[in-house]
DRENDO-1510 file (C-alpha; in Angstrom, 1 decimal, always signed):
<recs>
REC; n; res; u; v; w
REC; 1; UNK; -25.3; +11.9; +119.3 .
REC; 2; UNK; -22.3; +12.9; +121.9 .
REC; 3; UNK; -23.1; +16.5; +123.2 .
REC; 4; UNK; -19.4; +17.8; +122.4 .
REC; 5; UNK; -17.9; +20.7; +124.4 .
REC; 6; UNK; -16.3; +23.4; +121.7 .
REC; 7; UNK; -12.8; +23.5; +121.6 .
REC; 8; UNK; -11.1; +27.0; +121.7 .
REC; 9; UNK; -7.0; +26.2; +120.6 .
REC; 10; UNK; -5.9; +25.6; +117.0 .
REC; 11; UNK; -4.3; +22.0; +117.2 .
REC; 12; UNK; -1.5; +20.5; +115.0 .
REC; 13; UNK; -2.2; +18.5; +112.0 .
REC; 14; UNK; -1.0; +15.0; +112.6 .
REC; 15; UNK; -0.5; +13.1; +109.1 .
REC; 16; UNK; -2.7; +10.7; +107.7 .
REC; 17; UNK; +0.1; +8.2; +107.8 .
REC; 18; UNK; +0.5; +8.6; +111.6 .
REC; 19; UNK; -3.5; +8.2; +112.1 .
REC; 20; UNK; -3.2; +5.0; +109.8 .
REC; 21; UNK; -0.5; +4.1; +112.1 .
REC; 22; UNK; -2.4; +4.8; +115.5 .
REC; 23; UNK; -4.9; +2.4; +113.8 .
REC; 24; UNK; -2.5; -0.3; +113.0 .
REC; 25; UNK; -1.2; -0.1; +116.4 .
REC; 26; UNK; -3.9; -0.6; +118.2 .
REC; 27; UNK; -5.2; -4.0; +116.5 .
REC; 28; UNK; -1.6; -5.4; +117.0 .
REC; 29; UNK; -0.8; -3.9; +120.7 .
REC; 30; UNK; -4.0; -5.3; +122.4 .
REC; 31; UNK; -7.2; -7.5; +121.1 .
REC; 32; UNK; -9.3; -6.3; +123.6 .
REC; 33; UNK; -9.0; -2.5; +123.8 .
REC; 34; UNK; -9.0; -2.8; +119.8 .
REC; 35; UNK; -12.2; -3.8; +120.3 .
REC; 36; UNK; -13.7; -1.5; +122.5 .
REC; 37; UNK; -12.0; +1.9; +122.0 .
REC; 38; UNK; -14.1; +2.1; +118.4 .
REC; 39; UNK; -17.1; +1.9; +120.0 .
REC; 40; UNK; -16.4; +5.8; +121.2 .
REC; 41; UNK; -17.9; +8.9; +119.3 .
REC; 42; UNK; -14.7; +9.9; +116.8 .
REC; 43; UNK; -13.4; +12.5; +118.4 .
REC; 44; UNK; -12.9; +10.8; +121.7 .
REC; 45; UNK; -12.2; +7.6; +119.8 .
REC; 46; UNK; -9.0; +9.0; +118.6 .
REC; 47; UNK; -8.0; +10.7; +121.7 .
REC; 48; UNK; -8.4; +7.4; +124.2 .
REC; 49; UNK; -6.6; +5.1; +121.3 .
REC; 50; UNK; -3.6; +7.7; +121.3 .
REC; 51; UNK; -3.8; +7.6; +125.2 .
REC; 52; UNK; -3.7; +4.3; +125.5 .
REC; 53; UNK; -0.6; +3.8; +122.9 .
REC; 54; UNK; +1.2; +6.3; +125.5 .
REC; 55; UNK; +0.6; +3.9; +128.1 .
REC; 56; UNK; +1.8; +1.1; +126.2 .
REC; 57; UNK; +5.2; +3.1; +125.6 .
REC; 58; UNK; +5.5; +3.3; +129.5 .
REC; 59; UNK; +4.2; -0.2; +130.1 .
REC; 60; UNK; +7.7; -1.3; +127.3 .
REC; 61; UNK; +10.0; +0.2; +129.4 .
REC; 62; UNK; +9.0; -1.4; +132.4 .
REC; 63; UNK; +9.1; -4.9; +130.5 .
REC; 64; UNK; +12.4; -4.2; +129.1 .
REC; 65; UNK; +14.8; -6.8; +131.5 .
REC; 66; UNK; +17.7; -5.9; +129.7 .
REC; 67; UNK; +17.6; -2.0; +131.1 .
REC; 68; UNK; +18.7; -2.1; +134.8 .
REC; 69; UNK; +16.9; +0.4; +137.1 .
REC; 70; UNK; +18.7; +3.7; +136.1 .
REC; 71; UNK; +18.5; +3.3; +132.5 .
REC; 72; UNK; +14.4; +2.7; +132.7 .
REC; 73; UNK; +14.9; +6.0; +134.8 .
REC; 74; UNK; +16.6; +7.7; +132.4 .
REC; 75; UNK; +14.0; +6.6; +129.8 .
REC; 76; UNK; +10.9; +7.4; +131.9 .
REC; 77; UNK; +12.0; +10.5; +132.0 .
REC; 78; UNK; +12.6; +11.1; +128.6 .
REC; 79; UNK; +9.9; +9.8; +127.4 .
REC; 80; UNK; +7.6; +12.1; +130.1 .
REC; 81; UNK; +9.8; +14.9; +128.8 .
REC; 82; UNK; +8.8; +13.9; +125.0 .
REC; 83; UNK; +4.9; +13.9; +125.7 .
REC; 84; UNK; +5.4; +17.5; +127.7 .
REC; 85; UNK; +6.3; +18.8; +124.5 .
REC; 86; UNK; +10.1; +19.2; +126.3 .
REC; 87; UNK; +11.9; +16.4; +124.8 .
REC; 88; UNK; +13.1; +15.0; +121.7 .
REC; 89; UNK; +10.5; +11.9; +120.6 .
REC; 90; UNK; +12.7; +10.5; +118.1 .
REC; 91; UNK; +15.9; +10.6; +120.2 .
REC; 92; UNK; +13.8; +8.8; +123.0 .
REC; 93; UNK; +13.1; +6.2; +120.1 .
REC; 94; UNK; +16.4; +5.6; +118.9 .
REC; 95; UNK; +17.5; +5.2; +122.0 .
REC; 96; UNK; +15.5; +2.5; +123.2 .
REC; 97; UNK; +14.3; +0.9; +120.2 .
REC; 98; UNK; +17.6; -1.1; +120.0 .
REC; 99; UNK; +17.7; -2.2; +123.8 .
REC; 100; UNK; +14.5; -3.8; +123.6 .
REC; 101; UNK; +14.5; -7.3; +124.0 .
REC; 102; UNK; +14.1; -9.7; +120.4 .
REC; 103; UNK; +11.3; -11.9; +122.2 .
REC; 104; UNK; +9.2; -8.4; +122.5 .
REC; 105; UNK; +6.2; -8.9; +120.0 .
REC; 106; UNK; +7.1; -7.2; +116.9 .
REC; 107; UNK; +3.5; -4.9; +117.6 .
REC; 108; UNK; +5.3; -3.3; +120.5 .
REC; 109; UNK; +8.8; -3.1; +119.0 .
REC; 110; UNK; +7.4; -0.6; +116.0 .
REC; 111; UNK; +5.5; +1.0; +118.5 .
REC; 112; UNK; +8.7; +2.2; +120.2 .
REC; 113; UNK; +10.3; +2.9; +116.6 .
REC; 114; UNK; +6.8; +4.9; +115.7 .
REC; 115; UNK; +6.9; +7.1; +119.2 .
REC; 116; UNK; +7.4; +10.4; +116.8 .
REC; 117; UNK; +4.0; +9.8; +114.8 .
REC; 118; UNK; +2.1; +8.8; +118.1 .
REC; 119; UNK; +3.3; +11.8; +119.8 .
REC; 120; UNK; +2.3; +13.9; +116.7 .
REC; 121; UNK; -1.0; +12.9; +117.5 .
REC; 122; UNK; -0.8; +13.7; +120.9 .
REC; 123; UNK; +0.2; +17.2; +120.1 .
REC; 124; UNK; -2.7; +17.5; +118.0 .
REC; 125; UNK; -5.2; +17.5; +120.7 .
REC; 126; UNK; -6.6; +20.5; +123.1 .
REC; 127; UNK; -4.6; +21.6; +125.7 .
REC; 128; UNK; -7.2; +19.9; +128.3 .
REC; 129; UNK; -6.4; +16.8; +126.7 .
REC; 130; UNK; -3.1; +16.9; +126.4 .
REC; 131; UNK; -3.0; +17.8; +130.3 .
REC; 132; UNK; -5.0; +14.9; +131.0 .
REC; 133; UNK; -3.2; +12.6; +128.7 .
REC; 134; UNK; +0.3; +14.2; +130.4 .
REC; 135; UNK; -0.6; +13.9; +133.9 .
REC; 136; UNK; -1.6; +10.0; +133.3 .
REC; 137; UNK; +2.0; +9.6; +131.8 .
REC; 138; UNK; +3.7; +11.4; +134.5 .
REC; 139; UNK; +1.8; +9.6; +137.5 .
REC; 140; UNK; +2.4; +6.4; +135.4 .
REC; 141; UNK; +5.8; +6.5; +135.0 .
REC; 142; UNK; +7.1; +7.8; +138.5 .
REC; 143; UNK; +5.1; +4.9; +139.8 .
REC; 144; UNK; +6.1; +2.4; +137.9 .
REC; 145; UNK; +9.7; +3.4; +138.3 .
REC; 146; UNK; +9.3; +3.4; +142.1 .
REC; 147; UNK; +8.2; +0.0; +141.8 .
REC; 148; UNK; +11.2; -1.1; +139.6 .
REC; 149; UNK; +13.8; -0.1; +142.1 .
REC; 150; UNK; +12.6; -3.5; +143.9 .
REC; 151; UNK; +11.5; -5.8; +141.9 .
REC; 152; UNK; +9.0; -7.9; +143.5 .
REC; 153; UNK; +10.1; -11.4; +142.9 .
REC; 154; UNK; +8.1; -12.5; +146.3 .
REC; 155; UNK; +5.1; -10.9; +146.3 .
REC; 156; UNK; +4.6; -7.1; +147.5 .
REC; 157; UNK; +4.5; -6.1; +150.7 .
REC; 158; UNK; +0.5; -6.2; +151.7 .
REC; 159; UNK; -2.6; -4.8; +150.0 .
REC; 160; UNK; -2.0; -1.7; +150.4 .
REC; 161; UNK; +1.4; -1.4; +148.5 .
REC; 162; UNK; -0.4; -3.6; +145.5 .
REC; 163; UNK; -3.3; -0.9; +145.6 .
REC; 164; UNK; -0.9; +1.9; +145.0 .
REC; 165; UNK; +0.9; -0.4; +142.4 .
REC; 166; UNK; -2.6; -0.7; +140.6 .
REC; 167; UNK; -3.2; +3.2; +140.7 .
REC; 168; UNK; +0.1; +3.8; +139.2 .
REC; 169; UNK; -0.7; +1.5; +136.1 .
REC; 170; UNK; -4.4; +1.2; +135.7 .
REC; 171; UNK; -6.1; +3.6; +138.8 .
REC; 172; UNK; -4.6; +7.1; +137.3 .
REC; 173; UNK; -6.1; +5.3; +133.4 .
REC; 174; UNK; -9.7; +5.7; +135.0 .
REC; 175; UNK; -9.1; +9.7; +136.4 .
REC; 176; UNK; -7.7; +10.5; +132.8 .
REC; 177; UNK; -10.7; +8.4; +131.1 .
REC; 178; UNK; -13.2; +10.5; +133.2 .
REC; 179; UNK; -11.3; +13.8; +132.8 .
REC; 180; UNK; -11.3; +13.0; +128.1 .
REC; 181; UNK; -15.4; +12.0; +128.8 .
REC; 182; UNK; -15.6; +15.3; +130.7 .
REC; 183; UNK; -13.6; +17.3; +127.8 .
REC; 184; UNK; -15.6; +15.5; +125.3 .
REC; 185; UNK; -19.6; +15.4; +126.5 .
REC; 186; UNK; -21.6; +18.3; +128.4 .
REC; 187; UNK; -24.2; +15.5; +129.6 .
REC; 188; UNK; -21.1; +13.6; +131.1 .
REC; 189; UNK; -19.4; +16.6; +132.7 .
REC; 190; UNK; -22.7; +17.2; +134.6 .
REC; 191; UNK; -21.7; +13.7; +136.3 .
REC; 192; UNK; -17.8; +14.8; +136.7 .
REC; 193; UNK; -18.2; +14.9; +140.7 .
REC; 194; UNK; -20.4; +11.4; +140.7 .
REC; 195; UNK; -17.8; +9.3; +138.7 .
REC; 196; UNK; -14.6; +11.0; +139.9 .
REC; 197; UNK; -15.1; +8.9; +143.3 .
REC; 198; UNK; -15.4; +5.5; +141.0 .
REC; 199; UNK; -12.7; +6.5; +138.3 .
REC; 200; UNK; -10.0; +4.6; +140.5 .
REC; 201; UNK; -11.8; +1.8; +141.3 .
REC; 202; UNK; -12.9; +0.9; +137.5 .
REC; 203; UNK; -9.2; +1.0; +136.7 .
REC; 204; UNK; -8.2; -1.3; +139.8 .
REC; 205; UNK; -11.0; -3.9; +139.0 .
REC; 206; UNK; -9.5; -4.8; +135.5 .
REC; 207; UNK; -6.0; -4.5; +137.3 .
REC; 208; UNK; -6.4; -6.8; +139.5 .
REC; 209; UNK; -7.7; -9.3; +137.2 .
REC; 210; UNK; -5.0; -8.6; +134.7 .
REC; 211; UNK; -2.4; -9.5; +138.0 .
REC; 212; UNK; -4.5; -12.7; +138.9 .
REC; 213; UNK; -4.6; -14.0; +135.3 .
REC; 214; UNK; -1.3; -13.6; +134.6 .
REC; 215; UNK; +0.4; -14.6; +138.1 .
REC; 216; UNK; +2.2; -17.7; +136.5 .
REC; 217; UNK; +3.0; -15.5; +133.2 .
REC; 218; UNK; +4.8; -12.7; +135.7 .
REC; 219; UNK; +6.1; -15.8; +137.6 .
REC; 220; UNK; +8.3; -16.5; +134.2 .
REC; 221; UNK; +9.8; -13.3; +134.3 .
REC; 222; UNK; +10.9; -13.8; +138.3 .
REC; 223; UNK; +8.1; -11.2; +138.9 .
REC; 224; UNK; +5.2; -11.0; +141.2 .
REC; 225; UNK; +2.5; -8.7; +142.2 .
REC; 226; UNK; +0.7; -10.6; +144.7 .
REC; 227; UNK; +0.3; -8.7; +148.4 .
REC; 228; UNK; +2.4; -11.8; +150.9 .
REC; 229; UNK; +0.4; -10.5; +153.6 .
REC; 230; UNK; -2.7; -11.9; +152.3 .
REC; 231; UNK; -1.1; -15.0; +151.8 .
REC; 232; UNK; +0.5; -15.4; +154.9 .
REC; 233; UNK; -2.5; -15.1; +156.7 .
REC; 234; UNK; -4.0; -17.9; +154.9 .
REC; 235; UNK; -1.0; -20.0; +155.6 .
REC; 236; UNK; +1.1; -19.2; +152.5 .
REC; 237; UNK; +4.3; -18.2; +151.5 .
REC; 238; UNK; +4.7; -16.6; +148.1 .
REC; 239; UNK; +8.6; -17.4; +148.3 .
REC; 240; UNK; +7.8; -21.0; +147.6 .
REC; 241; UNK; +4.9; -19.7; +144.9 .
REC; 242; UNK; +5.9; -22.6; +142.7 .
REC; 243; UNK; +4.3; -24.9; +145.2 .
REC; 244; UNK; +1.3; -22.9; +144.8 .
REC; 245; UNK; -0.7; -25.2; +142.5 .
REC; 246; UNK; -3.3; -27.1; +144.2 .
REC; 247; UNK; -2.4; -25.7; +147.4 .
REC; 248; UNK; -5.6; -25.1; +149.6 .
REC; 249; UNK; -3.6; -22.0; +151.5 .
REC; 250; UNK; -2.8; -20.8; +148.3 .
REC; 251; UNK; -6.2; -21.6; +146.9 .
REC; 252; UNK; -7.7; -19.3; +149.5 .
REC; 253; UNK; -5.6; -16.3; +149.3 .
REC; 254; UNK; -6.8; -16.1; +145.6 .
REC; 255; UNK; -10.3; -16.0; +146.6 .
REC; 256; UNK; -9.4; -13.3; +148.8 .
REC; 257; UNK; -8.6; -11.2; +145.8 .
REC; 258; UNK; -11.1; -12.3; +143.3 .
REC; 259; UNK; -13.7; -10.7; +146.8 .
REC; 260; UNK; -11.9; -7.8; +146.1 .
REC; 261; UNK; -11.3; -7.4; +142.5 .
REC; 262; UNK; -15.3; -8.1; +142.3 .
REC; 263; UNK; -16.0; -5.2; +144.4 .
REC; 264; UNK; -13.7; -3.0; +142.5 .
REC; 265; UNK; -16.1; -4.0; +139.2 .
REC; 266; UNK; -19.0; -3.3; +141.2 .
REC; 267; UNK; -17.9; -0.1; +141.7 .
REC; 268; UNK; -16.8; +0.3; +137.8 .
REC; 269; UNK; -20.7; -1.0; +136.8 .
REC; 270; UNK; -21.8; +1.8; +139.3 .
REC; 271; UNK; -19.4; +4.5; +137.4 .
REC; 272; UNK; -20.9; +3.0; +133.9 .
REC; 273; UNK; -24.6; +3.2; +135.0 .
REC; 274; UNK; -23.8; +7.4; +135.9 .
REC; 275; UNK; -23.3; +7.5; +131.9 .
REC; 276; UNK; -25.8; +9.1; +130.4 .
REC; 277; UNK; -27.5; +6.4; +128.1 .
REC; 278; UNK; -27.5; +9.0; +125.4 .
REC; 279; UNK; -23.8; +8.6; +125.5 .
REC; 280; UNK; -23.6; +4.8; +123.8 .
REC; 281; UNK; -20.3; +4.6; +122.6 .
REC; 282; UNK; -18.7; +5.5; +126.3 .
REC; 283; UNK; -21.3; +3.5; +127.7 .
REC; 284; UNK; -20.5; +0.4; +125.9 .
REC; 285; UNK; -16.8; +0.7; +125.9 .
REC; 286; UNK; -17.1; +0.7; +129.2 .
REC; 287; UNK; -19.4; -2.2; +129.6 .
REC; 288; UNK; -17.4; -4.4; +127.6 .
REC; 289; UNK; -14.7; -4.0; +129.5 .
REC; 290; UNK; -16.1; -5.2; +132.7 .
REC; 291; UNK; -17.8; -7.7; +131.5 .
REC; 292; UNK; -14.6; -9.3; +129.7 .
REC; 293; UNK; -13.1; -8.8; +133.1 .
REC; 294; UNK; -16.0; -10.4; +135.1 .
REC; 295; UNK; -15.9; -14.0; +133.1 .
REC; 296; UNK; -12.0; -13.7; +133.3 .
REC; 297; UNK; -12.9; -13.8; +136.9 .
REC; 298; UNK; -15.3; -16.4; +136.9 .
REC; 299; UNK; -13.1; -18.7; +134.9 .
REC; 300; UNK; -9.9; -18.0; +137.9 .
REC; 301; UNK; -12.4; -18.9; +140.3 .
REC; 302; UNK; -13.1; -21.9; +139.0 .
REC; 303; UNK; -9.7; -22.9; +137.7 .
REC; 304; UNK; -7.5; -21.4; +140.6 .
REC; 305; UNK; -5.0; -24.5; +140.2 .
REC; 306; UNK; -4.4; -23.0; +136.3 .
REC; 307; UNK; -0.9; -23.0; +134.7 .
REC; 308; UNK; -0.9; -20.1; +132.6 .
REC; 309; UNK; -2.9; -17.3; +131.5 .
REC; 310; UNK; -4.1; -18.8; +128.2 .
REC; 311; UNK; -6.1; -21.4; +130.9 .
REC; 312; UNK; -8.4; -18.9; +132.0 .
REC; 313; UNK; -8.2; -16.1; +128.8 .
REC; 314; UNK; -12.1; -16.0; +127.7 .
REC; 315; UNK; -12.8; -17.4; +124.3 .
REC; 316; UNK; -13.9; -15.7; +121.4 .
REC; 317; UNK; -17.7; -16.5; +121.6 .
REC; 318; UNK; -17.8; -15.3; +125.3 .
REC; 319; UNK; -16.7; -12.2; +123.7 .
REC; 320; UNK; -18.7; -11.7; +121.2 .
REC; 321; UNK; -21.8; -13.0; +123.7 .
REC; 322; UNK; -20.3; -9.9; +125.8 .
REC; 323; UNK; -21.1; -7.4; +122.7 .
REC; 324; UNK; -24.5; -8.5; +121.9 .
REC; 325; UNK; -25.6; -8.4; +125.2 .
REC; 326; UNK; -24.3; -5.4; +126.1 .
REC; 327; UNK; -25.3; -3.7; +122.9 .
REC; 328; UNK; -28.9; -5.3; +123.4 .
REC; 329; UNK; -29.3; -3.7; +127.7 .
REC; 330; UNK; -26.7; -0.9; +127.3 .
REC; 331; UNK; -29.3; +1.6; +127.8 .
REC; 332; UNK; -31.2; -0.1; +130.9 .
REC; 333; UNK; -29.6; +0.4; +134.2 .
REC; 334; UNK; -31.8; -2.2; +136.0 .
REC; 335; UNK; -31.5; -5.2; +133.4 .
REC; 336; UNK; -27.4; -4.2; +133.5 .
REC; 337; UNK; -27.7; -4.7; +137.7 .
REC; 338; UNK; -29.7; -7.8; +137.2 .
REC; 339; UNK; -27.1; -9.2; +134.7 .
REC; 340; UNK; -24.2; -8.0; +136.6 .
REC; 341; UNK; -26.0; -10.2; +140.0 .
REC; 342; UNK; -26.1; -13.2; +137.8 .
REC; 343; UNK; -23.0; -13.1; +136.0 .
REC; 344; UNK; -20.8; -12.7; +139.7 .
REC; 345; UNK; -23.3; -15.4; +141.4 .
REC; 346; UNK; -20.8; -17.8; +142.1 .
REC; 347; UNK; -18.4; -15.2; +142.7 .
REC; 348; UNK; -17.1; -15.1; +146.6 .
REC; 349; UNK; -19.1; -12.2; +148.1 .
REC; 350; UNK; -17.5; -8.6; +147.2 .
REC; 351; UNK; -15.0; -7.4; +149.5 .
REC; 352; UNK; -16.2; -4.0; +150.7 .
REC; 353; UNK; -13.5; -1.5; +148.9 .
REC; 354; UNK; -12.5; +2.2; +148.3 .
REC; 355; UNK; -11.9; +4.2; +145.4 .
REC; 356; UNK; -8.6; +6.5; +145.7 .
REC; 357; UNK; -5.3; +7.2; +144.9 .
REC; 358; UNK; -2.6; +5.8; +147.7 .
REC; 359; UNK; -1.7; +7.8; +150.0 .
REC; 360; UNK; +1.9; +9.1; +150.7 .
</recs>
């Protein structure tokens, strides 16, 4: 049973209907985090699943291709204004809702028209929570907007500028996850100043696989997170990306980051093992999570000449393999090493990497 920390403020009440909505949400914004975000202990359950809506929001704005660069501006700030408790939720919603594209799944277009009722929710929780989940929306929002202001159609600049891309939408996710376990569990606050180190680096690992399984997805959209430096020093150049295919130069800048995005998850299975086994429901969110991530690697690694991200998206029984096994060794720290070693066997080597926001 999750060792809760007692709450001192009197929170909102949030309707029923917008909790039945959160749930809703959810199973049609994303299979796999509708998976694993009921595996917490309630209270944090309905805290990380409102957190992760939030992000969704920011993530819409970013997709939207018919806002040019100061209108997502205008609407990144509205909507950090809006979670601050500063701004108007449903004027944020009627403002973008009928901007956003008509090839948006219909999932994400409610959830813009529903912003009110999520942020209801989000005004519900304790004030440490609401910090956490605030900050994660801020940091979120300015980095993704400093990013839109270019547009990477070729590639980003070198490693660097795609690890502070990956703390902007994924890196800051792990430092507000650690910050709700903290609120959430005495047992897991004890570890606050083990896993703060490894909070960046377990967002950046499922990141960077995210980026590497959808490269010819983003490639659609004119769009392209791939560091050229990299590339270049295998002999490629991500202006001619559609050449890519088959290329061996190509080929080998891939494995490059599969090296790294493998040591990022090393470092996540190292943040999951400071969980206290007494804490199962963080533990196996967690654990599903990198493992879905690891076969998504395994199957880029052995498919780098892929088309689309449907080629390499795990199937359903790999999933559900996943959940047994993690369910069945969640509590064992050495038989989860020993899986982790077989499952990245045929992985290239982990590149040596660090866990930490980007510096200015």
């Amino acid at each position: 049973m999750t060792e809760a920390i007692q709450q001192t403020e009197s929170p909102q009440n949030p309707t029923p209907a917008d909790l039945a909505y959160q749930e809703e949400a959810l199973q049609d914004v994303s299979r796999t985090f509708a998976l694993t975000i009921p595996q917490l202990p309630d209270g944090l359950q309905t805290v990380v699943a409102n957190a992760y809506l939030l992000c969704r929001i920011a993530d819409t704005i970013e997709d939207c291709e018919r806002l040019s660069f100061q209108e997502k501006r205008d609407f990144y700030n509205q909507f950090i204004d809006a979670v601050e408790g500063a701004g108007d939720p449903q004027a944020f919603a009627d403002g973008l809702y009928p901007r956003l594209e008509d090839s948006m799944l219909p999932g994400e277009r409610k959830l813009i028209q529903e912003t009110p009722a999520v942020l209801r929710i989000t005004h519900s929780f304790s004030k440490d929570d609401q910090a956490a989940l605030s900050r994660c929306v801020r940091v979120m929002a300015k980095g993704m907007e400093a990013f839109q202001e270019t547009e990477p159609s070729e590639g980003l600049r070198d490693q660097r500028e795609l690890d502070a891309y990956c703390y902007y939408v994924a890196g800051v996710v792990g430092e507000m996850l650690t910050e709700l376990f903290c609120h959430h569990s005495e047992a897991i606050a004890r570890r606050r100043d083990e896993l703060a180190p490894l909070a960046v680096s377990f967002g950046q690992g499922l990141q960077m696989t995210n980026i590497l399984k959808d490269i010819w997805d983003d490639y659609e959209r004119q769009v392209c997170w791939l560091p050229r430096e990299t590339f270049e020093g295998e002999g490629f150049d991500l202006g001619d990306l559609a050449d890519g295919r088959g290329e061996k130069a190509f080929e080998a800048g891939i494995e490059r980051l599969v090296a790294r995005a493998r040591g990022h998850l090393e470092n996540a299975l190292r943040y999951t093992l400071l969980i206290p086994p007494s804490e199962k429901g963080v533990r196996q969110f967690c654990l599903w999570a990198i493992g879905m991530a690891v076969l998504t690697l395994r199957k880029i690694h052995r498919s780098r000449g892929f088309a689309n991200g449907a080629n390499v998206k795990i199937s359903r029984r790999s999933v559900r393999a996943t959940v047994a096994v993690s369910k069945a060794a969640g509590s064992y720290n050495s038989v989860l090493r020993l899986l982790f070693r077989l499952l990245v066997l045929r992985l290239p080597p982990a590149e040596q990497v660090t866990s930490a926001p980007p510096q200015p």
